[in-house]
C-alpha positions as CSV (number, residue, x, y, z in Angstrom):
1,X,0.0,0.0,0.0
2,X,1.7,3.3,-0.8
3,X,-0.9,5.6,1.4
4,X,-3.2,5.1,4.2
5,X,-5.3,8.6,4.0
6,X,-6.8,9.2,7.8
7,X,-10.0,11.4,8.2
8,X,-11.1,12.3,11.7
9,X,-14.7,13.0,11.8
10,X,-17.0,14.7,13.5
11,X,-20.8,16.1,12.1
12,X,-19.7,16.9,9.0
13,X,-21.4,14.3,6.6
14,X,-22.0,16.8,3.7
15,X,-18.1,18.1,3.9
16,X,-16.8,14.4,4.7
17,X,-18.8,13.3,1.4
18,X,-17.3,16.2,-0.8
19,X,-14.0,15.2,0.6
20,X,-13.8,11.5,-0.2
21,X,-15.6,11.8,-3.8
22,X,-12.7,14.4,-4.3
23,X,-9.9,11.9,-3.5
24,X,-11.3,9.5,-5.9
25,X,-11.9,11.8,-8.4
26,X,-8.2,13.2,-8.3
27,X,-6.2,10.1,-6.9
28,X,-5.0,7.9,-9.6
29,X,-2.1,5.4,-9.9
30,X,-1.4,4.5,-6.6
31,X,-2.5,2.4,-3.9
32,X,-4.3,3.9,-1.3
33,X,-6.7,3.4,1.4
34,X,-9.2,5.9,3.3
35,X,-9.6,5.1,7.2
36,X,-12.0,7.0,8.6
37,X,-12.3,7.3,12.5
38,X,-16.0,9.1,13.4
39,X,-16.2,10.4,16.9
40,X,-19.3,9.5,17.5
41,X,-21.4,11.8,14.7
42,X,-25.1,12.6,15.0
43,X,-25.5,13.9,11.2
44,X,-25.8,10.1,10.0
45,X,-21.8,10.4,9.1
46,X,-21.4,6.7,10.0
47,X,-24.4,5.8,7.8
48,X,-23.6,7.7,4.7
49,X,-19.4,6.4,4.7
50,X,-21.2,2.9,5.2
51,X,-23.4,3.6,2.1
52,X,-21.8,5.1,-0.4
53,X,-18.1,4.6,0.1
54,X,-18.2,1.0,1.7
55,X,-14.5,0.6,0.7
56,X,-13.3,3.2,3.3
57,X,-12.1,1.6,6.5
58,X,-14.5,3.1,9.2
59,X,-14.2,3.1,13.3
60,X,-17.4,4.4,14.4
61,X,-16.4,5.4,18.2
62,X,-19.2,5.8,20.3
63,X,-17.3,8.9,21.9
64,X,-16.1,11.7,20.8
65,X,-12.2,11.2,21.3
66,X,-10.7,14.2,19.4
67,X,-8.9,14.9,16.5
68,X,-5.6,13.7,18.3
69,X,-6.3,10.5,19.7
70,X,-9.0,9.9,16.7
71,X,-5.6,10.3,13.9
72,X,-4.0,8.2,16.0
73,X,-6.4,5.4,16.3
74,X,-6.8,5.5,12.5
75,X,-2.6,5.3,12.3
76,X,-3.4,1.8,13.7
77,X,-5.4,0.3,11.5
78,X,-2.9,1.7,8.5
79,X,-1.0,-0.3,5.8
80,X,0.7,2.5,3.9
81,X,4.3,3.7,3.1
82,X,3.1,7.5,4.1
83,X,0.2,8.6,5.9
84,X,-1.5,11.4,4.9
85,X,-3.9,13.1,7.8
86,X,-6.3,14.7,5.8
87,X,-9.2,17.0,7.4
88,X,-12.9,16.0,6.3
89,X,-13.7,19.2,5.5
90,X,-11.1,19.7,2.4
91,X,-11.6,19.2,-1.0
92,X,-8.6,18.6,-3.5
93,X,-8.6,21.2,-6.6
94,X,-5.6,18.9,-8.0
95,X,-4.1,15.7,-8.0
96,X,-2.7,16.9,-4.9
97,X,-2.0,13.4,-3.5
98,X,-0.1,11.9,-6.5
99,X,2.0,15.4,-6.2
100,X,3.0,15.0,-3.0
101,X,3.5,11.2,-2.8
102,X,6.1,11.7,-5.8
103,X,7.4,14.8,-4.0
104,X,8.4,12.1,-1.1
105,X,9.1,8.9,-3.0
106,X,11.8,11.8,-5.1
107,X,13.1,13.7,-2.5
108,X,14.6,11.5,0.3
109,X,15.9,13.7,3.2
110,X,12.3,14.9,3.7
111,X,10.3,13.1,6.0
112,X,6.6,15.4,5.5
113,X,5.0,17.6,3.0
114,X,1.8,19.5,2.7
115,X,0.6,21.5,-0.3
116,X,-1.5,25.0,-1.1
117,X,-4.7,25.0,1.2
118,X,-7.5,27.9,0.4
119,X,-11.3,28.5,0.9
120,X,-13.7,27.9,-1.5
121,X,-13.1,31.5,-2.9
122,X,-9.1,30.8,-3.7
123,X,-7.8,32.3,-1.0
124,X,-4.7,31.1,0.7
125,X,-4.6,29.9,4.0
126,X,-1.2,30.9,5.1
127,X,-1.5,28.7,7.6
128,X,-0.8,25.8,5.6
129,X,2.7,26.7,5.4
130,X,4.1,28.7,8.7
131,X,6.7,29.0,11.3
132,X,6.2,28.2,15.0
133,X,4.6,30.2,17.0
134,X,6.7,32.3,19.6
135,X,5.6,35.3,21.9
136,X,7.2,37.4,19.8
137,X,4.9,36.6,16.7
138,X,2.6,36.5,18.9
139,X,2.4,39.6,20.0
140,X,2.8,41.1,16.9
141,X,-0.4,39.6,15.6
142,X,-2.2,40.6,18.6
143,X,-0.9,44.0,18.3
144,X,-1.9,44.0,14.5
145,X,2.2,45.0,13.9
146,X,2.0,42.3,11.1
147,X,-0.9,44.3,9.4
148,X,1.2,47.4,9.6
149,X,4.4,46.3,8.5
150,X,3.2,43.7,6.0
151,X,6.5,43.5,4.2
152,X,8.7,42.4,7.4
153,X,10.3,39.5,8.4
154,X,10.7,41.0,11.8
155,X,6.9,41.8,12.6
156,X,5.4,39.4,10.8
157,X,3.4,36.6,12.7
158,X,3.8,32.8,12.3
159,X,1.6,33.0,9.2
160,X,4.0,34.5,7.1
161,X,2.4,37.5,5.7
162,X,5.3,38.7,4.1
163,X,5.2,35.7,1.7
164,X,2.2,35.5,-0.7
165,X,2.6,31.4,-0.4
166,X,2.8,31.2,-3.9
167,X,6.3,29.3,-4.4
168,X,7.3,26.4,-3.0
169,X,9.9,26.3,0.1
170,X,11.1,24.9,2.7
171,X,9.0,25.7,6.2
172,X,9.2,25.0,10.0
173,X,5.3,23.6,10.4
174,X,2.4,22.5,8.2
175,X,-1.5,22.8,8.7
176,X,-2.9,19.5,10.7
177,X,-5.3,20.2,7.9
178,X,-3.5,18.2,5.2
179,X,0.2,16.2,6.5
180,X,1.6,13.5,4.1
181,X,4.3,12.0,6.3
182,X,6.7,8.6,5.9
183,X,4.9,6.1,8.2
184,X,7.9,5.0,9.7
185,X,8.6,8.5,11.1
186,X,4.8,8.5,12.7
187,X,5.6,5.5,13.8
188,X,9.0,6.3,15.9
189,X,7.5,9.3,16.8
190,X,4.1,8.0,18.2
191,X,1.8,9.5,16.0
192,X,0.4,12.9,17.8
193,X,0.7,14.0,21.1
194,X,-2.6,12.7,22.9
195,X,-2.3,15.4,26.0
196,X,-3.1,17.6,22.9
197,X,-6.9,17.3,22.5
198,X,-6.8,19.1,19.4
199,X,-5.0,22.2,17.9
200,X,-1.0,22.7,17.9
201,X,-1.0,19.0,17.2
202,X,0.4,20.1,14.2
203,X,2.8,21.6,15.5
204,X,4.1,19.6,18.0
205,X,4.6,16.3,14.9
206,X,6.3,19.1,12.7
207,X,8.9,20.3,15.7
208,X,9.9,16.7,16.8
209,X,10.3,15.5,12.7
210,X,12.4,18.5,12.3
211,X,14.1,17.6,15.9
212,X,15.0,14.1,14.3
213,X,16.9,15.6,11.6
214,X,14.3,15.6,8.7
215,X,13.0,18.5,6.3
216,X,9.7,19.4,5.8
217,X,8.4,21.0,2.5
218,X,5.3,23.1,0.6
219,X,4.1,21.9,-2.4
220,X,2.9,25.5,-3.5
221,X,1.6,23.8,-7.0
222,X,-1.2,21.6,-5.5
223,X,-4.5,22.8,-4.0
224,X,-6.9,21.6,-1.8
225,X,-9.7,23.9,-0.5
226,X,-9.9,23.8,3.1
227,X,-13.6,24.5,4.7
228,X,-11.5,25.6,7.8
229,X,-13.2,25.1,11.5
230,X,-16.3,23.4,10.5
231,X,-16.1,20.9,12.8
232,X,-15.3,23.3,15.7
233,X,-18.4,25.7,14.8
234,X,-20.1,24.9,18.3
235,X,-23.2,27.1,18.6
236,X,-23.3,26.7,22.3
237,X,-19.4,27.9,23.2
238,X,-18.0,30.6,20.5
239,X,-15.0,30.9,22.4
240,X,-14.3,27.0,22.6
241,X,-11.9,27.1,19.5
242,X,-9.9,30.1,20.8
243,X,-9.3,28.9,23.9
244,X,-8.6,25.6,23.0
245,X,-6.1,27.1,20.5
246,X,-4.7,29.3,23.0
247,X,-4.3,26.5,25.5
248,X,-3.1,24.1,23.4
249,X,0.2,26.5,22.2
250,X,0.9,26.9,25.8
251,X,1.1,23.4,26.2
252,X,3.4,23.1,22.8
253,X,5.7,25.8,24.4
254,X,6.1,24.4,27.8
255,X,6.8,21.0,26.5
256,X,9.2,21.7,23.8
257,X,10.6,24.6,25.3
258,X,10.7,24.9,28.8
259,X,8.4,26.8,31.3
260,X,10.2,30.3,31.0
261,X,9.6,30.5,27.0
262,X,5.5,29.2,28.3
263,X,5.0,32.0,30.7
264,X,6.4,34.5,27.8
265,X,3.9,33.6,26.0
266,X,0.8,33.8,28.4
267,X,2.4,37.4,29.0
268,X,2.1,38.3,25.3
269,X,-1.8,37.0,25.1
270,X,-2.0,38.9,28.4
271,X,-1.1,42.1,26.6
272,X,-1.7,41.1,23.3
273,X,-5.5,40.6,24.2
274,X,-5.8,43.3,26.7
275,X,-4.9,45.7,23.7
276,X,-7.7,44.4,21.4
277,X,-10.4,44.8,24.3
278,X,-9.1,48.8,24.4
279,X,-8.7,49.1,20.4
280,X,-12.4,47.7,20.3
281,X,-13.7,50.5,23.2
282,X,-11.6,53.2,21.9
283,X,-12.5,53.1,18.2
284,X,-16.1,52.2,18.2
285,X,-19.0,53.9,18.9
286,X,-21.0,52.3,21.8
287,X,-24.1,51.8,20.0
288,X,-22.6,50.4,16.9
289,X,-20.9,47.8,19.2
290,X,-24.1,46.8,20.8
291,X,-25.6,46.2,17.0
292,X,-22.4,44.5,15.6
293,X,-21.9,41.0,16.0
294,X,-18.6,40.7,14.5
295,X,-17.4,43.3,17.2
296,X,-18.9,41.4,19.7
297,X,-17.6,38.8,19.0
298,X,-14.2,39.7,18.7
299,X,-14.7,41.7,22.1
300,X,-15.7,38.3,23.9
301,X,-13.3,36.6,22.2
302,X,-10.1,38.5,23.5
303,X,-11.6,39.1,26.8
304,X,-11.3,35.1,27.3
305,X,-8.1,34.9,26.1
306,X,-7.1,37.4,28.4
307,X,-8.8,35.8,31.5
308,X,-7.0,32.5,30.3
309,X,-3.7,34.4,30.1
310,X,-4.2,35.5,34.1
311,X,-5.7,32.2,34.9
312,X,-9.4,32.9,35.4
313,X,-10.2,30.9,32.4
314,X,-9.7,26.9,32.2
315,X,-10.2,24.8,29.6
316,X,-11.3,21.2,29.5
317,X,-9.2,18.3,28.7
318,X,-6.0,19.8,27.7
319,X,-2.9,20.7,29.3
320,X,-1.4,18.4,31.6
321,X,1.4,20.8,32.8
C-alpha cells in the first residue's frame, strides 16, 4: 500500500462526502486506502461512509475522542508507506495526493510535505505553510504589527504574511489540515501528542520531525480547498476554538521549550489581548458595538483569552502541565 489517507470526523457528513468523492476523483495510480475514525457523529456520518463509500475503513467510536487521539487510532489500523492526515472538510482542486506522494518517493531527506490550502473563494490559508509560533509573533499579531508592516520578516506573525505562499519552500510547520508524512517516522514518533486534544498537534509532529533531523516541504503547486473550522463551529461555546487554540500552544511551548519561554507567551496574550479589548472600546462607537456581531464577537473573544492568560479561564481536557 503506498498511502493510508486518515479522516477524523466529527458532524460533518456533507463536507466528509465532498471530501472522499474528491480523493477518488483526483487520486490515480497509486494504492491507497481511506480510514475513517468518526467520533461519535449525530449527522448520519457513520451511515452515509457505510453507504456510499463501503470501501473506506470506518471506526465508528461511540465517543467523541478528538482529533488527536482519533488520527491516532486511525494510524493503527494503517498499511501505507506515508500517511496522509487529511481534514474532512477539504476538498482537493488537484491531484494533490499523486503530487506530494512523488514529492516524497523523489526527495529522500524529507520526512513530510503538505501542499496549497484555500477556501472555496481561492484564498490562501497561510496557515498551511508557517513558522512556530513564539511570543514574539505572537504579540505582533495581537498587536496588528503584522498588518502594519506587511513586508517584514521582523513583525510578521507565524503566518507569514510577508510571503504570498505562492512558491514552493522549505517551512518549519504544516497545517494538521492536510500532512503527508513517511509512516515510519509517525511510527518512531508516536503518532500525535494525545495530551493535545486538538490544535497545535500540528505543531508539536512538525517540531519533533524536524528535531530528528528531517526537512519538511510546501508543495505551492497543489490545491486543496480547506472548509476551515467546520467541525469546531459549536453554537453553544463561540469561544471554545480560541481557547482551545490558545491553551493548546501553551502546552506546545512548555513542552518543547521549557516553562520560561510558556510564561512569555501567556504574558504576550495577556497584553496582546488586553490591547484588542481597548482598540475595540476606543475606536467604536457604543451603539454600533451593541448592534455588531462581528465586534462582539471579537470583544468576547479576546476578553477570554485574556482571563486564560491571568488564569481565570480553564479549559477542559487539555494541558497536563
Amino acid at each position: 500500500m503506498d498511502i493510508s489517507i486518515c479522516i477524523v470526523s466529527w458532524n460533518t457528513k456533507d463536507l466528509l462526502y465532498d471530501c472522499i468523492k474528491s480523493i477518488k476523483e483526483k487520486t490515480s495510480r497509486i494504492n491507497y486506502e481511506i480510514i475513517i475514525v468518526d467520533n461519535a457523529s449525530k449527522d448520519g456520518s457513520v451511515e452515509m461512509v457505510r453507504q456510499k463509500f463501503p470501501d473506506c475503513k470506518l471506526v465508528a467510536s461511540n465517543r467523541n475522542w478528538g482529533f488527536v487521539k482519533g488520527n491516532n487510532i486511525a494510524i493503527k489500523e494503517a498499511s501505507g508507506k506515508y500517511i496522509l492526515y487529511l481534514n474532512p472538510d477539504t476538498t482537493l482542486v488537484t491531484s494533490a495526493i499523486n503530487g506530494m506522494y512523488n514529492f516524497l518517493e523523489n526527495n529522500i531527506t524529507y520526512g513530510a510535505v503538505g501542499c496549497k490550502l484555500t477556501d472555496k473563494r481561492g484564498n490562501i490559508q497561510y496557515t498551511c505553510a508557517a513558522a512556530f509560533p513564539t511570543p514574539f509573533n505572537t504579540l505582533c499579531s495581537l498587536l496588528f504589527l503584522d498588518r502594519i508592516f506587511t513586508k517584514s520578516k521582523l513583525f510578521t506573525s507565524r503566518e507569514l504574511n510577508y510571503w504570498n505562499h505562492e512558491d514552493s519552500r522549505n517551512v518549519e510547520c504544516l497545517s494538521g489540515a492536510c500532512i503527508m508524512a513517511r509512516k515510519g517516522i509517525v511510527d518512531e514518533l508516536g503518532g500525535f501528542d494525545e495530551n493535545i486534544f486538538m490544535y497545535s498537534e500540528d505543531l508539536d509532529l512538525c517540531y519533533r520531525i524536524l528535531k530528528i533531523g528531517w526537512q519538511i516541504f510546501y508543495l505551492a503547486t497543489e490545491v486543496i480547498i480547506h472548509h476551515e473550522g467546520a467541525s469546531t463551529k459549536v453554537k453553544e461555546n463561540k469561544n471554545f476554538a480560541p481557547l482551545m487554540q490558545i491553551a493548546s500552544n501553551y502546552y506546545f511551548f512548555h513542552k518543547n521549550f521549557g516553562r520560561i519561554k510558556a510564561v512569555q507567551f501567556r504574558i504576550a496574550v495577556c497584553f496582546g489581548s488586553l490591547y484588542r479589548i481597548i482598540i475595540i472600546f476606543l475606536f467604536t462607537p457604543i451603539l454600533a458595538f451593541k448592534r455588531n456581531f462581528y465586534l462582539f464577537s471579537g470583544f468576547n473573544k479576546h476578553y477570554n483569552l485574556f482571563l486564560w492568560s491571568i488564569g481565570l479561564r480553564k479549559t477542559n481536557r487539555l494541558i497536563k502541565k
